[in-house]
Each structure stands twice: as C-alpha cells, then as structure tokens.
C-alpha positions in Angstrom: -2.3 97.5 83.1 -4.5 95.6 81.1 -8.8 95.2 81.3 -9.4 91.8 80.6 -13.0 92.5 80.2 -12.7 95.3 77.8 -9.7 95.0 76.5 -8.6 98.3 77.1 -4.4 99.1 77.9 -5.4 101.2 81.0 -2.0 102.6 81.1 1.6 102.0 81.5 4.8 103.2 82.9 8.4 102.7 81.8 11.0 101.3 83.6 14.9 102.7 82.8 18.7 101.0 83.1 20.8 102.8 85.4 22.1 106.1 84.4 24.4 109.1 86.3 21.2 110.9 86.6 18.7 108.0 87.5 19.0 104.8 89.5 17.7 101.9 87.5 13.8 100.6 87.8 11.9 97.8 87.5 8.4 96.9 88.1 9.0 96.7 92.3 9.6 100.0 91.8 6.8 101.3 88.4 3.7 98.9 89.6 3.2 101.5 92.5 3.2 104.0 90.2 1.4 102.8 87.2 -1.5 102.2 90.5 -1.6 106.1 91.1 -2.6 106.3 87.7 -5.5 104.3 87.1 -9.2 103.8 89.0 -8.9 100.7 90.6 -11.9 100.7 92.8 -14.2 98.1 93.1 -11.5 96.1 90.6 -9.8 92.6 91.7 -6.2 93.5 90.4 -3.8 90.2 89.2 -0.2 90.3 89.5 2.8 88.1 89.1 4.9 87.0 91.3 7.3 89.8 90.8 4.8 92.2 91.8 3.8 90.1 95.2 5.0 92.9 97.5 3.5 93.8 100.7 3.5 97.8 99.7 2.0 96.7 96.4 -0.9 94.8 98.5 -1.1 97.6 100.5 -1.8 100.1 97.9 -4.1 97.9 95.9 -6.4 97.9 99.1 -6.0 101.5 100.1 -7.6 102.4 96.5 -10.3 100.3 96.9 -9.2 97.1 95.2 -8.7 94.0 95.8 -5.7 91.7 94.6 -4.8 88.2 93.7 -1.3 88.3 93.9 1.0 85.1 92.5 3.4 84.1 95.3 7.0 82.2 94.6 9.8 81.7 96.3 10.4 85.4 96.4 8.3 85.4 99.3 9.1 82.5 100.8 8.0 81.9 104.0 4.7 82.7 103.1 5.1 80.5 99.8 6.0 77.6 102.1 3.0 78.1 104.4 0.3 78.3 101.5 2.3 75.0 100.0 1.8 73.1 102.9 -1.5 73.9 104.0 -2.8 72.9 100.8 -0.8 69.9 100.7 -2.1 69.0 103.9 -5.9 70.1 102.3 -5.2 67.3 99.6 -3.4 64.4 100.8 -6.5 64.4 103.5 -9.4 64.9 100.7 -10.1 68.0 101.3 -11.6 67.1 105.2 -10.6 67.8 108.5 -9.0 65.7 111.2 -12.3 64.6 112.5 -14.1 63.5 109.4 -15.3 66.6 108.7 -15.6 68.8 105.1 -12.8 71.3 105.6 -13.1 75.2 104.2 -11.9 74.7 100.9 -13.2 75.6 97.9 -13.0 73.8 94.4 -13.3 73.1 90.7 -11.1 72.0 87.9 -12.0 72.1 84.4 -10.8 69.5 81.5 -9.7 70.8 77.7 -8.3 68.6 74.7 -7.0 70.3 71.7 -3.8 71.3 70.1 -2.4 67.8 70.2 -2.9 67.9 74.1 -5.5 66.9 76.9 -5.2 69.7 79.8 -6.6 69.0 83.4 -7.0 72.2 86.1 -7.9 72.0 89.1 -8.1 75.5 91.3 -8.2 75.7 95.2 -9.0 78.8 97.4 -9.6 78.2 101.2 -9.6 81.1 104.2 -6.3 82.2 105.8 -5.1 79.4 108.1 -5.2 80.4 111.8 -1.4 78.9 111.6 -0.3 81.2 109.1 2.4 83.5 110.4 3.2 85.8 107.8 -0.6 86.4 107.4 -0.2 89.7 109.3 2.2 91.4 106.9 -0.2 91.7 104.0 -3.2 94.2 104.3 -6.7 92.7 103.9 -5.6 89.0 103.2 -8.3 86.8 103.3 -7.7 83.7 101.4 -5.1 81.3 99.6 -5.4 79.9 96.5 -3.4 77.2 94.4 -4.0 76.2 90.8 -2.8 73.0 89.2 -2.1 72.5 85.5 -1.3 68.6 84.2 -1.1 68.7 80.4 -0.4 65.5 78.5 1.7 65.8 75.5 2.8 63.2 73.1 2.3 60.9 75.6 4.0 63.3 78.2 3.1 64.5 81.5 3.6 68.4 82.5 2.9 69.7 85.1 3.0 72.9 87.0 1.4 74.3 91.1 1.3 78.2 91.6 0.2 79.2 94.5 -2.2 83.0 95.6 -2.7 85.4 98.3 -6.2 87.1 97.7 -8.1 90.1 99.9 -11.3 88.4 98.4 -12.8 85.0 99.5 -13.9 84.3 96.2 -16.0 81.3 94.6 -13.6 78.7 92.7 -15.0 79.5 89.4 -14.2 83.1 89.9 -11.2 82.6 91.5 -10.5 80.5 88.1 -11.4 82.8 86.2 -8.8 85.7 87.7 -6.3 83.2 87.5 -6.5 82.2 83.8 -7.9 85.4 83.1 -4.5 87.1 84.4 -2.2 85.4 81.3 -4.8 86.9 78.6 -2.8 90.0 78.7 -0.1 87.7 76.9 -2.5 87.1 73.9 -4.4 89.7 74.0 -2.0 92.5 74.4 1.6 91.6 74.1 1.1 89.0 71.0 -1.0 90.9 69.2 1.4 94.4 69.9 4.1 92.3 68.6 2.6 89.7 65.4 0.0 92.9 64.4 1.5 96.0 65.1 5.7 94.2 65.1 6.7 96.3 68.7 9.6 93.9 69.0 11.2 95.0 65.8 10.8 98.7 66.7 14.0 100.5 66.5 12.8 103.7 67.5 14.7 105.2 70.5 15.2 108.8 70.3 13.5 110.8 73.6 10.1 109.7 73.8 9.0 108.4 70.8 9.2 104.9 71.8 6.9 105.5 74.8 4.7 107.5 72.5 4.7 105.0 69.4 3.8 102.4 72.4 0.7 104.4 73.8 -0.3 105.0 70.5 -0.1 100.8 69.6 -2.0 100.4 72.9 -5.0 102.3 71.4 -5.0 101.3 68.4 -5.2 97.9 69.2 -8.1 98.9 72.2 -10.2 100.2 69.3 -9.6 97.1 67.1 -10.6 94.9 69.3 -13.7 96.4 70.1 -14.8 96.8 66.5 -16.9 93.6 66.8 -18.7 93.8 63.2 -15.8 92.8 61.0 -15.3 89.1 61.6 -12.0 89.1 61.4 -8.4 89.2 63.0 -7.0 92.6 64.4 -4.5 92.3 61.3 -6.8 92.6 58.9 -9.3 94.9 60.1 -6.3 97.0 60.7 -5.4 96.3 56.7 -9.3 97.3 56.4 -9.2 100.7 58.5 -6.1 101.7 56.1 -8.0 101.6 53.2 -11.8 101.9 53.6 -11.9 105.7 55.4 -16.1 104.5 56.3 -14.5 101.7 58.4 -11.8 103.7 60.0 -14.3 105.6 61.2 -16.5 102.8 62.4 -13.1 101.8 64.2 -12.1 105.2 65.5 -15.6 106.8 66.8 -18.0 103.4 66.5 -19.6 104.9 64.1 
C-alpha cells in the first residue's frame, strides 16, 4: 500500500506458494488483509484489475473509503457494460439521443518528450440505469475510462482501461487517481529495486526477507522526504552513509 501524496509504504503483506501446511496466496486473497491493517478513511483507494473484487469493494467502503477499481476482462460482464456505454457516450459526442449534453464528464491532457507525443483523454459518467451488474458492488457510483494514444517513431499505440468508482469525481481528479495509481511503479518498486537492488536479494531464511523489505520501505519513505538535498534517492543515501549530521537530518528531520 503505497501514499502517493506522501510517499509513505503504508504497509504490506506477503503472499506464499503452496505448502503441506498452507494453501498458496495471492493478492485476492492478502489485499483484504493488507486493508485491516491500515487507516483508510476518508482515502480514495486504486487497485488493479487483479484486485477488482466485489469483497475488496466491499471492504474498501465499510472502512470508510472509497475506491477506483481497474476493471478487465476478469469481470467481464461488467467490463462489457462500462465498454459499451462509453462507446455509445463517444461515437454520439458525448450527447443524448435528443440533442442533448449527456452526463459525462471530461478532459484529456497532451505531453511530448522522450522521442514521443502522448494524448489522454479520461471519461467518468454516473452508473447507467441499464447496468446490470451495478448491484453487486457496494457504493458504486460512477464509471470511468481512460485513453492513452502515444506516437512513436512514427507509430501509433494505443491502449482503453476502463473504472468502477464509489466517488463521482471531477475529470481532473479522476485523472489524477488514475495516473496517480502507476506512481507506485516509480516511486516505490523502481527505486526499491535500481537504489536499494531488492531484485538481487538472495536473502530467504525465516523472515529476514520480509524484514530486510520493511526496513527498504522506510528507508526509502525517509529519503524521499528529505527535500533539502537536491538530489536522487541514490545519492542522498551515499550522503546519509557518510555525513552522520545528514543521517540525522534524514532519520529525525532534524
């Protein structure tokens, strides 16, 4: 669980292979329970699509959250529904059968960089009346859909995820929780493995690994909040190993 504001690792749970004394897990099973460990109220929580369960809704709402939970074909009645509501949304200009401005909210956003030009363009309307599998998650409120086209040496890319949210948000905030949701991949997991090299830990033995991982999580919490040295996370961790006055600055902001 990661806050994107603060970046903060709010906690984690470990999933296992199958073994004669425990079935295997996954994250159907540890999301649930990595829930029951953290404050979640008044938070909008963002999941994948593997974590798009109705229990996982459910418990999201019952703490006092809210969720924006990626839907694929996992789920896919109510992927198809979302799909072509909003294809009906766009191939009619966003406007209802009599002329009129349908219930849809938008924006899109344009980036060029990196040897590519990106285009988004994110959609979030109210629950259809004709939705059928509306009932089965708690709170629901509104759909989303985000579109990505990148151009790329000349090539087109690209790529429609759909949302099932128990907040009606604006588009730019519902933008926001949607690109904000992958910063745990540069932000966390990148960093965990190019800075602190996770990936190339070998350490197994009882509960060292899970340790050695909790202990990465807050090191690189604390980094990253150290906001004086203008620098990467690598090398203000290069600085906290040598300068003890910084390490402090790092450890107690100081």
């Amino acid at each position: 669980a990661w806050a994107k504001e603060n970046h903060i690792s709010l906690g984690q749970v470990t999933t296992n292979a199958d073994t004669p004394n425990e079935k295997a897990s996954n994250e159907i099973t540890a999301i649930p329970k990595l829930l029951e460990l953290i404050e979640i109220s008044g938070a909008l929580v963002t999941i994948d699509a593997m974590g798009c369960q109705t229990a996982i809704a459910g418990k999201i709402v019952d703490q006092g959250g809210d969720y924006c939970l990626a839907v694929k074909e996992n789920q896919p009645t109510t992927y198809q529904e979302i799909a072509d509501h909003f294809d009906t949304l766009v191939a009619a200009d966003l406007t209802n059968e009599d002329g009129s401005q349908a219930d849809v909210r938008y924006t899109s956003t344009d980036e060029k960089g990196h040897g590519r030009v990106e285009h988004r363009a994110y959609y979030i309307s109210p629950v259809p009346e004709t939705m059928t599998t509306a009932s089965r998650w708690k709170a629901l409120l509104a759909i989303g859909m985000s579109i990505n086209i990148i151009v790329r040496d000349g090539e087109e890319h690209h790529s429609v995820r759909y949302y099932l949210l128990s907040q009606y948000l604006s588009a730019a905030k519902f933008a926001e929780a949607v690109r904000g949701h992958w910063g745990i991949e540069n932000s966390l997991h990148w960093q965990l493995d190019v800075t602190f090299g996770e990936d190339q830990s070998r350490v197994r033995k009882g509960y060292a690994d899970q340790n050695q991982s909790l202990l990465r999580r807050t090191a690189l919490s604390l980094l990253k909040n150290e906001t004086t040295a203008k620098v990467g996370v690598k090398n203000k961790r290069l600085a906290a190993a040598s300068d003890d006055d910084y390490l402090a600055k790092v450890v107690f902001g100081a």
